[in-house]
KEKE-3310 file (N, C-alpha, C; in steps of 0.2 Angstrom, whole numbers, plus 5000, padded with zeros to 4 digits):
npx = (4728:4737:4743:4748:4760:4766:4773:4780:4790:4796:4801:4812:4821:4825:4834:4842:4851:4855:4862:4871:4878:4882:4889:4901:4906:4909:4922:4929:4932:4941:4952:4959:4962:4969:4980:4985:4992:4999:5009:5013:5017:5030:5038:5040:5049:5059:5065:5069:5081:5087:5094:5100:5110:5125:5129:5137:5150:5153:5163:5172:5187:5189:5187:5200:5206:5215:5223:5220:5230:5241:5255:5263:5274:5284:5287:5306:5321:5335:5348:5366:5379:5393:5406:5412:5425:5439:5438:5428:5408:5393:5382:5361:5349:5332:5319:5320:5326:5340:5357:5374:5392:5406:5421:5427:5435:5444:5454:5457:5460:5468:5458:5456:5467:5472:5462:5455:5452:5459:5473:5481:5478:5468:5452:5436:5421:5404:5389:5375:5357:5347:5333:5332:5344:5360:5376:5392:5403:5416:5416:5417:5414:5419:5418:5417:5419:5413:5422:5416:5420:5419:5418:5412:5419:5427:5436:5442:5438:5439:5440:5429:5427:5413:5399:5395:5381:5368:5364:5377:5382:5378:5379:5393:5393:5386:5387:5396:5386:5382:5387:5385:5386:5395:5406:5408:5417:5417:5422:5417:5408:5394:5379:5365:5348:5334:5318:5310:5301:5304:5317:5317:5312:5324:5333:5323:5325:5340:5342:5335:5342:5356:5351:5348:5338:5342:5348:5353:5348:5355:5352:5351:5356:5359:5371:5386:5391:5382:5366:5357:5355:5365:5367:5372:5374:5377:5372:5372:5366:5369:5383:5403:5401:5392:5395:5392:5391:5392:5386:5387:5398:5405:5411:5415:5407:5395:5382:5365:5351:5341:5331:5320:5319:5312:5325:5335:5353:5365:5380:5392:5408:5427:5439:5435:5425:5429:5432:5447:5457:5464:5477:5480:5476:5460:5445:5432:5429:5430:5418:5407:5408:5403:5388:5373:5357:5342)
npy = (5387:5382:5371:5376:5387:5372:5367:5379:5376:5367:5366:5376:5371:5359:5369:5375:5364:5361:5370:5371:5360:5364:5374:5368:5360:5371:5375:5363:5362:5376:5374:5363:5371:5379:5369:5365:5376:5379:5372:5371:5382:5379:5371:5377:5388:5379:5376:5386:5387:5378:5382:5392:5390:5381:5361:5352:5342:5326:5323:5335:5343:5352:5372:5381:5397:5405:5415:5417:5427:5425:5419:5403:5391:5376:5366:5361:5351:5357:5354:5344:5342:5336:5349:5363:5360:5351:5346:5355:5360:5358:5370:5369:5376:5374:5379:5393:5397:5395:5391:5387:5386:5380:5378:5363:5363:5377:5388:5393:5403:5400:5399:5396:5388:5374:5368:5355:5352:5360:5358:5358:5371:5370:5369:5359:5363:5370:5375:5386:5390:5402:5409:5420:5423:5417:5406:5404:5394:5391:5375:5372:5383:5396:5397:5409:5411:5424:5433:5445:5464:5475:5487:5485:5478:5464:5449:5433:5421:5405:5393:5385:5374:5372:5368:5376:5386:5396:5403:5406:5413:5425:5429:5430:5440:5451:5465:5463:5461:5470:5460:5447:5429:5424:5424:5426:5416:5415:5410:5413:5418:5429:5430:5433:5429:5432:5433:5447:5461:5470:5482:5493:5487:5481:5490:5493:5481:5482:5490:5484:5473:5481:5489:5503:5513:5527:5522:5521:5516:5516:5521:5509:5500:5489:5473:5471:5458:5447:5441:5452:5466:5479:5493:5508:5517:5517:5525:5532:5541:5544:5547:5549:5556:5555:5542:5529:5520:5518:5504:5496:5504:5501:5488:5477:5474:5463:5466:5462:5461:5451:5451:5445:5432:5438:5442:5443:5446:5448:5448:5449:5453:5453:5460:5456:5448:5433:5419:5409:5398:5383:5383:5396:5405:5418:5413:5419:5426:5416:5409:5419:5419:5408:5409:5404:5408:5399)
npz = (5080:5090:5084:5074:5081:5084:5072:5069:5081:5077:5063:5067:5074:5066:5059:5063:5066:5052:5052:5061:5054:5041:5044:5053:5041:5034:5041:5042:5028:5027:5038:5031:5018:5023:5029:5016:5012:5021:5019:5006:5007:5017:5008:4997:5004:5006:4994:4992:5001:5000:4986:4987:4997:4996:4994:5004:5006:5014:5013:5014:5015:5030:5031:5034:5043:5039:5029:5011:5006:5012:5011:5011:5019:5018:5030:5031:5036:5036:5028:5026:5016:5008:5004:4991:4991:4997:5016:5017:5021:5015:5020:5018:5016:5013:5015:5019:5007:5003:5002:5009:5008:5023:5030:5040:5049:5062:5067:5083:5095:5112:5126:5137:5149:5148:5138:5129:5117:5110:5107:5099:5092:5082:5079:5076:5069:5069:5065:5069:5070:5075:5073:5061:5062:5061:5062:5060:5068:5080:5089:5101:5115:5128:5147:5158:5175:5185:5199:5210:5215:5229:5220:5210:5200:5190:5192:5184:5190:5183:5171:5160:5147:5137:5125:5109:5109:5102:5113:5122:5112:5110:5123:5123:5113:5120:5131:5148:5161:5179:5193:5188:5182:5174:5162:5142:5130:5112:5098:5082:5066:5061:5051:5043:5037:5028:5024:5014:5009:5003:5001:5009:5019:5023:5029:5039:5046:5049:5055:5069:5070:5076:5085:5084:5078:5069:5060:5041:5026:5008:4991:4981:4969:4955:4956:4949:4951:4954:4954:4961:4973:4980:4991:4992:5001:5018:5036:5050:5063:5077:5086:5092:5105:5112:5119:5107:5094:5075:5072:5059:5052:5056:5058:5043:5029:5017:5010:5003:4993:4985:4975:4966:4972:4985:4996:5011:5012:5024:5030:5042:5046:5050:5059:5075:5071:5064:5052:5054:5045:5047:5040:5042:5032:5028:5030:5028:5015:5007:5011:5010:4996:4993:4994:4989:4983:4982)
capx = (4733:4740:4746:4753:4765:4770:4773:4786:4795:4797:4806:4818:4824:4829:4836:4848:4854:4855:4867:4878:4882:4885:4895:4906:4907:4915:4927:4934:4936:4945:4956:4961:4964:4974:4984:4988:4993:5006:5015:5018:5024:5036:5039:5044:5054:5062:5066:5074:5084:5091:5092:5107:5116:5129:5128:5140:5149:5155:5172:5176:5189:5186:5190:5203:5205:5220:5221:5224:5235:5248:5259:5265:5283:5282:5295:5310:5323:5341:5353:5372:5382:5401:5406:5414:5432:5440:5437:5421:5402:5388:5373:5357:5340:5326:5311:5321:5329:5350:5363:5382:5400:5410:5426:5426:5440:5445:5460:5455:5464:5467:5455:5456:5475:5472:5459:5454:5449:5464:5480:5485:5477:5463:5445:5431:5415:5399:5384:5370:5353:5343:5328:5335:5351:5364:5381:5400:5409:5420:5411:5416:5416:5422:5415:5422:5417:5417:5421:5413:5423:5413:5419:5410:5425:5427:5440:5440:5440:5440:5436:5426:5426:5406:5398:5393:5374:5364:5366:5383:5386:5375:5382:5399:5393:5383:5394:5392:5381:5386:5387:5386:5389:5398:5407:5409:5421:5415:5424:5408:5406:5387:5375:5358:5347:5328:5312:5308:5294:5310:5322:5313:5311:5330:5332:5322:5330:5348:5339:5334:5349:5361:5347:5349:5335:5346:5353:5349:5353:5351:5355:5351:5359:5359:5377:5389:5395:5378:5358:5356:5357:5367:5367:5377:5378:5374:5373:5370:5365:5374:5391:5403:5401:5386:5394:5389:5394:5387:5388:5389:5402:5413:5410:5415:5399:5391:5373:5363:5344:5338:5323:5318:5316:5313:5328:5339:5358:5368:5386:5397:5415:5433:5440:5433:5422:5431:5433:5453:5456:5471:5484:5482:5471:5456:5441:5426:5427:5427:5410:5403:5408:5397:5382:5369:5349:5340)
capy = (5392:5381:5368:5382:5388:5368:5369:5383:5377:5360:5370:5379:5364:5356:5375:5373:5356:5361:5378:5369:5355:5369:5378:5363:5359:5376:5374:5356:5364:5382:5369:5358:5373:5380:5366:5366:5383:5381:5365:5375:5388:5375:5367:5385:5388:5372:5375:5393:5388:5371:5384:5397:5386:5374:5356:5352:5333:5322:5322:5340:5346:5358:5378:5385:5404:5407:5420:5415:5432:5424:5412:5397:5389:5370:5363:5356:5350:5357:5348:5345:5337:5339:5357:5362:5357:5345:5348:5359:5356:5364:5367:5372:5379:5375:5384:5398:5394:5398:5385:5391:5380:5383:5374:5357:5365:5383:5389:5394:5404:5395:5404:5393:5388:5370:5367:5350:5351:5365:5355:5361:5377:5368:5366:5360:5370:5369:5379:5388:5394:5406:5412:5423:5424:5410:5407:5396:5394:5386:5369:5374:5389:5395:5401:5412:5410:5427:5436:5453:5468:5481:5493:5482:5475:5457:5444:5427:5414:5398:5392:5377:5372:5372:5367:5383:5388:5402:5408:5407:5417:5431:5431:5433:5448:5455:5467:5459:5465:5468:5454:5443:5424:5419:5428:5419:5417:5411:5413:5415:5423:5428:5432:5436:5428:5435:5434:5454:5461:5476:5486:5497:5483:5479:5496:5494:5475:5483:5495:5480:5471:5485:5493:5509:5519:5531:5519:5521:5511:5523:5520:5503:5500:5480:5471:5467:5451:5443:5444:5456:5470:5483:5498:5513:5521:5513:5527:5533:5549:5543:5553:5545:5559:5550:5535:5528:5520:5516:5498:5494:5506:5498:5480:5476:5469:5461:5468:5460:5460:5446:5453:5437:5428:5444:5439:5446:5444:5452:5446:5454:5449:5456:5465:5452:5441:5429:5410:5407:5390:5379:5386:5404:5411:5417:5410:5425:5429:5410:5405:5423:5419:5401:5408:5404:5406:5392)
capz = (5082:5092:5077:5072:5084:5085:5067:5066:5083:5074:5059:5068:5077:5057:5054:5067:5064:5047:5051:5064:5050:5038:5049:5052:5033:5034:5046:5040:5022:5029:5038:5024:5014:5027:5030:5012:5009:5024:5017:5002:5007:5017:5001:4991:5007:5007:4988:4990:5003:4996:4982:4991:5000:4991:4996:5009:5006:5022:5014:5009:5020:5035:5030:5039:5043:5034:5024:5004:5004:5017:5011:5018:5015:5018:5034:5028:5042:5034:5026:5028:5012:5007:5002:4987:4991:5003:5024:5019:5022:5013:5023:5013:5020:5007:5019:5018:5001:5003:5003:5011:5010:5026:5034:5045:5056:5060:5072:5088:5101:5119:5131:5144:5152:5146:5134:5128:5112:5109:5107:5091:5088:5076:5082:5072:5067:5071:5060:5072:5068:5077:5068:5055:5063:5057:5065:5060:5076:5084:5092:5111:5118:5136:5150:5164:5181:5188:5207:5210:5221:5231:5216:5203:5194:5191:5189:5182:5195:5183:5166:5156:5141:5133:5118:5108:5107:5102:5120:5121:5105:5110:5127:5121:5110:5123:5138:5153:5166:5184:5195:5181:5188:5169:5156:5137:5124:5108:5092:5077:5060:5061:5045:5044:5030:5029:5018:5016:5003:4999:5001:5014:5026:5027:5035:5046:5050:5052:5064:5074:5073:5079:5089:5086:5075:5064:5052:5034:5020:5002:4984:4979:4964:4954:4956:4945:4954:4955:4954:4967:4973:4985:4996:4991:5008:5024:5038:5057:5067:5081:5090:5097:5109:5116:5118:5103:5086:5070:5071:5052:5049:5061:5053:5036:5031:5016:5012:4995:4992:4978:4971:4965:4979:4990:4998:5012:5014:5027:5032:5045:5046:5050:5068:5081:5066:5057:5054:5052:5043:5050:5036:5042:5029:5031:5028:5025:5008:5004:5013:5006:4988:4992:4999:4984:4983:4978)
cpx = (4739:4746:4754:4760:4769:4776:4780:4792:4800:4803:4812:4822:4830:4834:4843:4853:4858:4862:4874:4882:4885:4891:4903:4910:4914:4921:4933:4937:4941:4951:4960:4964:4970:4980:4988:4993:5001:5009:5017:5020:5032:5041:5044:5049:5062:5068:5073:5079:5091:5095:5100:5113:5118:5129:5135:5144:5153:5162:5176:5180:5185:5190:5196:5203:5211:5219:5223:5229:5242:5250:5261:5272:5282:5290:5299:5317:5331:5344:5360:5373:5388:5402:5409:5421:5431:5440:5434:5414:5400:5383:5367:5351:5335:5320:5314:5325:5337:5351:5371:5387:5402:5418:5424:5428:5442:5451:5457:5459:5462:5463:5455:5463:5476:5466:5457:5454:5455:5471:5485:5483:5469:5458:5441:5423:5408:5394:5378:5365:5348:5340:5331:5342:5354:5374:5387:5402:5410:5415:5409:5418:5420:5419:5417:5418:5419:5417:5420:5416:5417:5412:5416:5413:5424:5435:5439:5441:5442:5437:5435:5424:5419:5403:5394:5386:5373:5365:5371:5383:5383:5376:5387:5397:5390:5389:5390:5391:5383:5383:5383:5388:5395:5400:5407:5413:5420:5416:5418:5409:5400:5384:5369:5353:5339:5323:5310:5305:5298:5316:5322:5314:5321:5331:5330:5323:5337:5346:5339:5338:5352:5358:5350:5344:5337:5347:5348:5353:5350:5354:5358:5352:5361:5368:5379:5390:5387:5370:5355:5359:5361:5366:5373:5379:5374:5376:5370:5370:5368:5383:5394:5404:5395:5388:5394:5392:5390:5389:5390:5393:5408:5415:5412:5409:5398:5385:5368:5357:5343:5330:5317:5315:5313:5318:5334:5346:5363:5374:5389:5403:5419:5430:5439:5430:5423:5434:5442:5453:5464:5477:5484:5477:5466:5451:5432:5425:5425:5419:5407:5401:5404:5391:5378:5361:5348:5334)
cpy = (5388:5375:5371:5384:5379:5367:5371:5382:5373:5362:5373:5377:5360:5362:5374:5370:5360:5370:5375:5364:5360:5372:5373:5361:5365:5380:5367:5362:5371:5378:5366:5364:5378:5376:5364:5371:5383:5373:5368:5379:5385:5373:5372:5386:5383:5374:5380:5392:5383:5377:5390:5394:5380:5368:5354:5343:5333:5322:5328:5341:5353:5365:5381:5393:5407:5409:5419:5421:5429:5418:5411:5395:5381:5373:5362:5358:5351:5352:5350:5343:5340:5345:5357:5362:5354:5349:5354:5355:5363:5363:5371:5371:5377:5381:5390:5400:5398:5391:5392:5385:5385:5376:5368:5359:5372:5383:5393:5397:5401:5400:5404:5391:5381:5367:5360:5349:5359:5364:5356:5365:5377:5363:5364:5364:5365:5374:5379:5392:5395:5411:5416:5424:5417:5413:5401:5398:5388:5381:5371:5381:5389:5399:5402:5412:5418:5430:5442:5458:5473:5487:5491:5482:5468:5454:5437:5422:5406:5399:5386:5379:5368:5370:5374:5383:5396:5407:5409:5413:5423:5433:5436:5441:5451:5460:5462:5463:5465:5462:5448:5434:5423:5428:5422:5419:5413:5415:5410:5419:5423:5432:5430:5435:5428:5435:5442:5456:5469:5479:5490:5489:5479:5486:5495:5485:5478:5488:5490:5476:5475:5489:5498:5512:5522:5528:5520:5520:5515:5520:5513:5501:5490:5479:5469:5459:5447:5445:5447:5465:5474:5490:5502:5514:5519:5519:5529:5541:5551:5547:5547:5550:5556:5543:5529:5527:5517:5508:5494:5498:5506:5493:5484:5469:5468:5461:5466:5460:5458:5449:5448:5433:5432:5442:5442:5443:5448:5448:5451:5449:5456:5459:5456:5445:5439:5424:5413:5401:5389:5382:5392:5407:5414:5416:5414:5426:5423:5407:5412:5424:5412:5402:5407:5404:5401:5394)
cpz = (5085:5088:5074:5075:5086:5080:5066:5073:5080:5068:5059:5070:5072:5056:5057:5067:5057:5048:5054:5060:5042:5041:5052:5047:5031:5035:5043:5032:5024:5033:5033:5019:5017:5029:5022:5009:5015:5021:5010:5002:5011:5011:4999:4996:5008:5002:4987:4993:5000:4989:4981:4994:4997:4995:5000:5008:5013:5020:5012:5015:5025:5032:5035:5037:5042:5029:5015:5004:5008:5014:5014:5015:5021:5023:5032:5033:5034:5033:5026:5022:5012:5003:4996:4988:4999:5011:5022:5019:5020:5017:5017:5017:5014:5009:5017:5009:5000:5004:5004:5014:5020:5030:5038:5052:5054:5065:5075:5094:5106:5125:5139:5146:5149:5143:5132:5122:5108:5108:5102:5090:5085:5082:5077:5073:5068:5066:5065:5069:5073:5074:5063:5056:5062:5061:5063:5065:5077:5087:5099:5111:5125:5140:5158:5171:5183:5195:5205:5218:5221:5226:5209:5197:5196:5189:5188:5186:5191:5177:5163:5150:5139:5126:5118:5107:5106:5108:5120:5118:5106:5116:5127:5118:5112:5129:5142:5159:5173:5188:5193:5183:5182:5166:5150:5131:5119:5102:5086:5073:5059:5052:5048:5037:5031:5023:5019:5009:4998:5001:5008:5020:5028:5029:5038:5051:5052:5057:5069:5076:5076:5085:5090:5075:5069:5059:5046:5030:5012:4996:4981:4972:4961:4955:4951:4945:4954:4954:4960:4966:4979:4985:4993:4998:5014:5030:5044:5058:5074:5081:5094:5105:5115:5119:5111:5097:5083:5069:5064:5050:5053:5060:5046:5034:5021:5012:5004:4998:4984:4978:4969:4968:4986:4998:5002:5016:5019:5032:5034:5046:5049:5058:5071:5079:5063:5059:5050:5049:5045:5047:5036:5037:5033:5027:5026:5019:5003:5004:5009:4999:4987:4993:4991:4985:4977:4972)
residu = (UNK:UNK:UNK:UNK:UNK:UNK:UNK:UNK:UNK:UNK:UNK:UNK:UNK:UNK:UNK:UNK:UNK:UNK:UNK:UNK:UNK:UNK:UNK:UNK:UNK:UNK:UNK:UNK:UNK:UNK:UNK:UNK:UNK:UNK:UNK:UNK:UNK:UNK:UNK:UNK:UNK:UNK:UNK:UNK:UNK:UNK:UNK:UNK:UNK:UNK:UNK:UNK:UNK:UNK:UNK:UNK:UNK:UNK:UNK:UNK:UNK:UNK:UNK:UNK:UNK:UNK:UNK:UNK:UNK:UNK:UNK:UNK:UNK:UNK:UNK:UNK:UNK:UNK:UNK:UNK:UNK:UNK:UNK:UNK:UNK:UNK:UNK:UNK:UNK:UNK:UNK:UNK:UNK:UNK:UNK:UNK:UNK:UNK:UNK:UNK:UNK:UNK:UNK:UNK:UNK:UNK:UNK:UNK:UNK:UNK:UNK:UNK:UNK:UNK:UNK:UNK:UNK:UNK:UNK:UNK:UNK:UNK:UNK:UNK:UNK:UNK:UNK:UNK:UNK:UNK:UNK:UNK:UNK:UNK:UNK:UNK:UNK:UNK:UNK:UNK:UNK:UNK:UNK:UNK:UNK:UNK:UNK:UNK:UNK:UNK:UNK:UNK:UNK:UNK:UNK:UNK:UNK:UNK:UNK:UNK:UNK:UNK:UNK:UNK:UNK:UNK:UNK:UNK:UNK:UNK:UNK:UNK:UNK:UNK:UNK:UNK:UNK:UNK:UNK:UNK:UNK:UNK:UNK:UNK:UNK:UNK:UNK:UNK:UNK:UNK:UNK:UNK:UNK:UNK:UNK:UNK:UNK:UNK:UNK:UNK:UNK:UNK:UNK:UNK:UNK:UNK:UNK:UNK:UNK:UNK:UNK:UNK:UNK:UNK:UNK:UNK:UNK:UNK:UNK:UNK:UNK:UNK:UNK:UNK:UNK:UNK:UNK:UNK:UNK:UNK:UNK:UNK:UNK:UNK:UNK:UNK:UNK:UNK:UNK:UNK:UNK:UNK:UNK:UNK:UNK:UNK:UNK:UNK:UNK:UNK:UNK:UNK:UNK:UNK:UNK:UNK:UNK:UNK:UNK:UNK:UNK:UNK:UNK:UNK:UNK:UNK:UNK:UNK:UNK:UNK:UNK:UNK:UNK:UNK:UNK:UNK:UNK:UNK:UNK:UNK:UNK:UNK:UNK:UNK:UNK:UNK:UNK:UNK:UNK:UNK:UNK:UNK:UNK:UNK)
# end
């Protein structure tokens, strides 16, 4: 009996052995089949994604967030050449795409008591741009020195002679505000030359120019005289009871829209705005019969 019970501890000793090298056996292979099943699945993920996303080179340009809907109009620094007759220049915008003749010299009233550049009458010109606004003037302007009374009137204490800029010219056409240090005298024929997507958007450009709301531009009609078109009736809601005038119907003005080019023209002349040329004429209808799109 005793044999016996040695017997069967003996046996269960080998069984042991025998389960925990199984059981290991078990373990290595469940591993192994595990660590293959995750590398393919990396792999298939690898594949799908390589798979969706387009390859990338070192030299493609970087995107920008510029809209393909918005065009772009390359820089180009204006250009001057000789006009179509003798003592004119033609300037020409490509970015904006216009070209316009205008005189070298105009005739210039004396504003100041002795002037410099006023000996004869004959000033030379100058060509100014501010953003859609465009200006021929005189080269020099004047600028008033003024004194201020307790009743907020002024008188002119003194005047210089200035070169003319965009300030200047929008001075001068501005009233002047009280105790004001300067007033400015700057003889200018201004125009207005614009990229607009119709018809409807120069309406509401002559609104913004004249500032004043009301205005309405109706009955667009093609031109005889050129590839454009004009304004039957340019109008206001304004009174001069109020104060108030229709700024384009006090001007003699100009007004074209090129379809073409979606392309706006607006010349103001006559009363106040007009280039004279040395021999007395006048010179508006010449640079207006130059203006040309490119």
């Amino acid at each position: 009996m005793g044999k016996l019970e040695n017997n069967q501890k003996g046996f269960s000793a080998i069984e042991i052995v025998l389960v925990v090298v199984i059981l290991a056996l078990i373990g290595v292979v469940g591993w192994l089949v595990y660590k293959n099943r995750h590398q393919s699945t990396n792999t298939v993920n690898s594949a799908k994604t390589s798979t969706n996303t387009p390859a990338v080179s070192s030299n493609a340009p970087a995107k920008t967030s510029t809209p393909t809907s918005m065009p772009t109009h390359a820089t180009t620094t204006p250009t001057f050449t000789s006009g179509p007759q003798s003592g004119w220049e033609t300037y020409t915008n490509a970015a904006v795409g216009f070209s316009i003749s205008y005189p070298n010299f105009i005739r210039a009233d004396s504003a100041c008591a002795t002037p410099s550049t006023l000996s004869s009458g004959t000033v030379p010109s100058t060509f100014i741009q501010n953003g859609v606004n465009f200006y021929i003037a005189a080269k020099n302007s004047f600028r008033f020195t003024l004194t201020w009374s307790a009743n907020n009137t002024y008188t002119s204490s003194s005047c210089a002679e200035i070169p003319t800029t965009a300030a200047t010219i929008q001075a001068y056409n501005a009233s002047v505000s009280n105790n004001a240090q300067y007033s400015y005298f700057a003889d200018n024929l201004p125009f207005v030359v614009e990229k607009v997507a119709s018809t409807n958007d120069i309406q509401t450009e002559l609104q913004s120019y004249w500032k004043d709301n009301t205005i309405t531009v109706s009955g667009w009609k093609n031109s005889t005289s050129g590839n454009y078109e004009v304004p039957t009736a340019i109008n206001c809601s304004q009174t001069e009871e109020n104060n108030q005038s229709c700024g384009p119907q006090n001007s003699n003005y100009d007004l074209r829209y090129y379809p073409t080019q979606n392309l706006m023209f607006y010349f103001i002349y006559g009363q106040s705005a007009h280039l004279i040329l040395p021999n007395g004429s006048v010179a508006d209808s010449q640079i207006i019969k130059s203006f040309t799109v490119l």
